[in-house]
LUMZA-563633 format. One line per field, with one value per residue (C-alpha): residue number from 1; residue in three letters; x, y, z. Coordinates in Angstrom, 2 decimals. Example, Ala and Ser with C-alpha at 12.3 -4.5 7.8 and 13.67 -1.06 7.14 Angstrom:
2
n: c(1:2)
res: c(ALA:SER)
x: c(12.30:13.67)
y: c(-4.50:-1.06)
z: c(7.80:7.14)
! end
This chain:
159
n: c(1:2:3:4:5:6:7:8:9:10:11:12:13:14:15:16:17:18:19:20:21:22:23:24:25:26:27:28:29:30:31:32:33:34:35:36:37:38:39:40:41:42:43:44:45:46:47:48:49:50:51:52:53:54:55:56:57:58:59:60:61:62:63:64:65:66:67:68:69:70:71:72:73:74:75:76:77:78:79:80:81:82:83:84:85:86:87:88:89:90:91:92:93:94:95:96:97:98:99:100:101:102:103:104:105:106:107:108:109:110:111:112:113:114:115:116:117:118:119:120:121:122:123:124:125:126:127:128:129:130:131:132:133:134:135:136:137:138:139:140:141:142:143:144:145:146:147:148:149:150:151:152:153:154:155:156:157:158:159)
res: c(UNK:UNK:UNK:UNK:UNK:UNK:UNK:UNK:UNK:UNK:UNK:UNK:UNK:UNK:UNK:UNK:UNK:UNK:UNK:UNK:UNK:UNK:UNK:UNK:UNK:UNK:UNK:UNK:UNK:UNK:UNK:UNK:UNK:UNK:UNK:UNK:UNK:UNK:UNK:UNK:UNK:UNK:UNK:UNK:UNK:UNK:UNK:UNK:UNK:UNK:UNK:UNK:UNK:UNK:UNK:UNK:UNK:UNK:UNK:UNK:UNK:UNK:UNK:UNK:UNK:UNK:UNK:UNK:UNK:UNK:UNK:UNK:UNK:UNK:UNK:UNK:UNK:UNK:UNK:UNK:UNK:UNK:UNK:UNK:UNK:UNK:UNK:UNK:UNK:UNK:UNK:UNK:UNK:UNK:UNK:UNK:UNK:UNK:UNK:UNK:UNK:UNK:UNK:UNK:UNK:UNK:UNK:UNK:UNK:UNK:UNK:UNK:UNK:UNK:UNK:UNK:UNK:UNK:UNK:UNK:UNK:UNK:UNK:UNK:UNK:UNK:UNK:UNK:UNK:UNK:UNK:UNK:UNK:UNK:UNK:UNK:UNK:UNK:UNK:UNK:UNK:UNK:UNK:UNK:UNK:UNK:UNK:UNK:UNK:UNK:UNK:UNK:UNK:UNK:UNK:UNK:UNK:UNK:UNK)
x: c(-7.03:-7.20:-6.12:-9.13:-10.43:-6.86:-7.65:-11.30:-9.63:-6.75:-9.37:-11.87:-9.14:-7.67:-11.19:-12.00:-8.45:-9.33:-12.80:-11.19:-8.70:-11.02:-13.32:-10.84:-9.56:-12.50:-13.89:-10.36:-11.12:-14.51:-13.56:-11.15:-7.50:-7.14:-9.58:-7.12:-3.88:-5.62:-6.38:-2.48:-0.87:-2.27:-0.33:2.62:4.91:5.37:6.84:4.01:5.05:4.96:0.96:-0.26:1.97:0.91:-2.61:-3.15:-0.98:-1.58:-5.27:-4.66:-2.06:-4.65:-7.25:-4.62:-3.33:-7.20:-7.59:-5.00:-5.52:-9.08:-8.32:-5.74:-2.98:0.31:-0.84:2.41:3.77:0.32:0.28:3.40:2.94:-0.64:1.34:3.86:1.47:-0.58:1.91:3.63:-0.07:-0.63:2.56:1.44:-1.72:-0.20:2.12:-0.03:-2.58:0.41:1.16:-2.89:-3.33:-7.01:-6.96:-8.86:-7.92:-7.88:-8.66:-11.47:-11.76:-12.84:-14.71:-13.60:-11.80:-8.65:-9.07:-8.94:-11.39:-9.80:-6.51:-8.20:-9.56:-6.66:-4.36:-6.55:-6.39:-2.37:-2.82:-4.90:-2.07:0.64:-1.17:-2.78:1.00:2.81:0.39:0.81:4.68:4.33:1.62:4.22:7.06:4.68:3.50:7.10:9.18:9.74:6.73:7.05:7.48:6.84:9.91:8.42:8.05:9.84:8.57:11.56:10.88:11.82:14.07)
y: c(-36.29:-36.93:-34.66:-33.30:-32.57:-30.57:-29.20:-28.15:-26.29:-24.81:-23.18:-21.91:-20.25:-18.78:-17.41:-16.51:-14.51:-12.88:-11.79:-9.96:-8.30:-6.72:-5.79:-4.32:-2.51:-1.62:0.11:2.03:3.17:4.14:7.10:9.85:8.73:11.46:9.47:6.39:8.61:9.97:6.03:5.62:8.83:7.04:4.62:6.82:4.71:6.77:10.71:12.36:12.87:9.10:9.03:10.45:7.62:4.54:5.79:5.96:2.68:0.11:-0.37:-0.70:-3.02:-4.96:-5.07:-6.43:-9.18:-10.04:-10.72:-12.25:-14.89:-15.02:-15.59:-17.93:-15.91:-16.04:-17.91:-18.69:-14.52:-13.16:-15.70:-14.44:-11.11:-11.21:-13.03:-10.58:-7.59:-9.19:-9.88:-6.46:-5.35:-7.46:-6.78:-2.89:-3.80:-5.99:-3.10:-0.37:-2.52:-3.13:0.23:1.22:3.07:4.08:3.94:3.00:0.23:1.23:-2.22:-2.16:1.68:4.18:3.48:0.12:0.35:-1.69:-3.97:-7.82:-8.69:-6.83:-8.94:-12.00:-11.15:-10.26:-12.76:-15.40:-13.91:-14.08:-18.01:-18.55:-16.55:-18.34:-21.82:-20.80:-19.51:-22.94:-24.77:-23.41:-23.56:-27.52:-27.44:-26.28:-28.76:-31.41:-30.86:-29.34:-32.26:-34.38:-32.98:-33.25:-29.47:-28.73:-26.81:-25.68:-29.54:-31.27:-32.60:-33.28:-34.03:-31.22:-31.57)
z: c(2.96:-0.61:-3.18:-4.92:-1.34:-1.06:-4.31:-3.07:0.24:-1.55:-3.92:-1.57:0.29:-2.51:-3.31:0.17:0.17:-3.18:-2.27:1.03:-0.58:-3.27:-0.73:1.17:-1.84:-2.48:0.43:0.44:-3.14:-2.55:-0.20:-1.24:-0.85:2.90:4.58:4.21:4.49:7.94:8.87:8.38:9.71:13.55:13.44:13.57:11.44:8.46:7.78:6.38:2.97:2.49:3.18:-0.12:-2.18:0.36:0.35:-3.61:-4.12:-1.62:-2.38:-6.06:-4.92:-2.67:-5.56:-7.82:-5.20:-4.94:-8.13:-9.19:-6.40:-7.60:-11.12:-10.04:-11.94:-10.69:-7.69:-5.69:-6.48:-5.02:-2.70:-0.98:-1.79:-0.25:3.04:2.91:3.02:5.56:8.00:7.70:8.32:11.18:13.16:13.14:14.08:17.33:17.82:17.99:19.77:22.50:22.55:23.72:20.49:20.13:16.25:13.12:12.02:8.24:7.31:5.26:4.55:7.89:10.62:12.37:15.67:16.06:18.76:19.34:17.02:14.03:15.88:15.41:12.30:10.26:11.89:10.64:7.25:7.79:8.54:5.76:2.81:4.26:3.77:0.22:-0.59:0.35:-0.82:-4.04:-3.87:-3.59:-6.06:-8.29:-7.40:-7.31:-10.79:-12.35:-11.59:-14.77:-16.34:-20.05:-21.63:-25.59:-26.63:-30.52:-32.17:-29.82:-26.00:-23.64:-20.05:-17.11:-15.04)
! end
């Protein structure tokens, strides 16, 4: 594969990431803060007076991961964070799944059944952050590596 066909992929999915977390964000935002905090209270992982704090934050936190990755800001940070957050996500999800909880899945604001597809689903999404964040980590090395850097009037190469 050459690399502006790498270049094409790694952008897509960093758009395709983006877009999903701000519409995730979104739909969170778009319903009062206890319809979220009552999507997380099933999966009986936090006390309840962590619920109201998780439940205002994390989708401003999603919205801000999407578009950074969008924007293409701080690329290898959200990148990780956006992994990070997806597979803490998606281990909860598998072990409330294993556990036969009959839950919302929260995902994308009330209403969506966790089951395999939501599984399948937001595992894929998992995939696709980890490649998007390594990808962007050896983007980075690639390009860093005796790159010449202007320090004021003078241009020394990087180390």
């Amino acid at each position: 594969m050459n690399v502006s066909m790498k270049r094409i992929l790694f952008l897509a999915a960093r758009i395709v990431l983006g877009v999903v977390m701000i519409v995730a964000a979104y739909m969170k935002l778009r319903v009062s803060w206890l319809v979220f905090a009552g999507s997380i209270s099933q999966y009986n992982l936090l006390p309840d007076n962590w619920l109201e704090p998780v439940a205002r934050i994390l989708p401003w936190f999603e919205l801000a991961l999407g578009v950074f990755l969008l924007a293409g800001v701080l690329t290898r940070w959200a990148g990780l964070l956006n992994s990070l957050l997806l597979g803490l996500f998606f281990g909860v999800m598998v072990r409330s799944y294993a556990a036969g909880l009959k839950i919302d899945c929260g995902c994308f604001g009330p209403g969506e059944a966790l089951g395999p597809k939501t599984l399948i689903r937001d595992g894929s999404l998992l995939a696709l952050s980890i490649g998007v964040t390594v990808a962007a980590f050896l983007a980075r090395k690639k390009t860093s590596r005796g790159a010449p850097v202007r320090v004021g009037n003078t241009t020394v190469n990087a180390l």
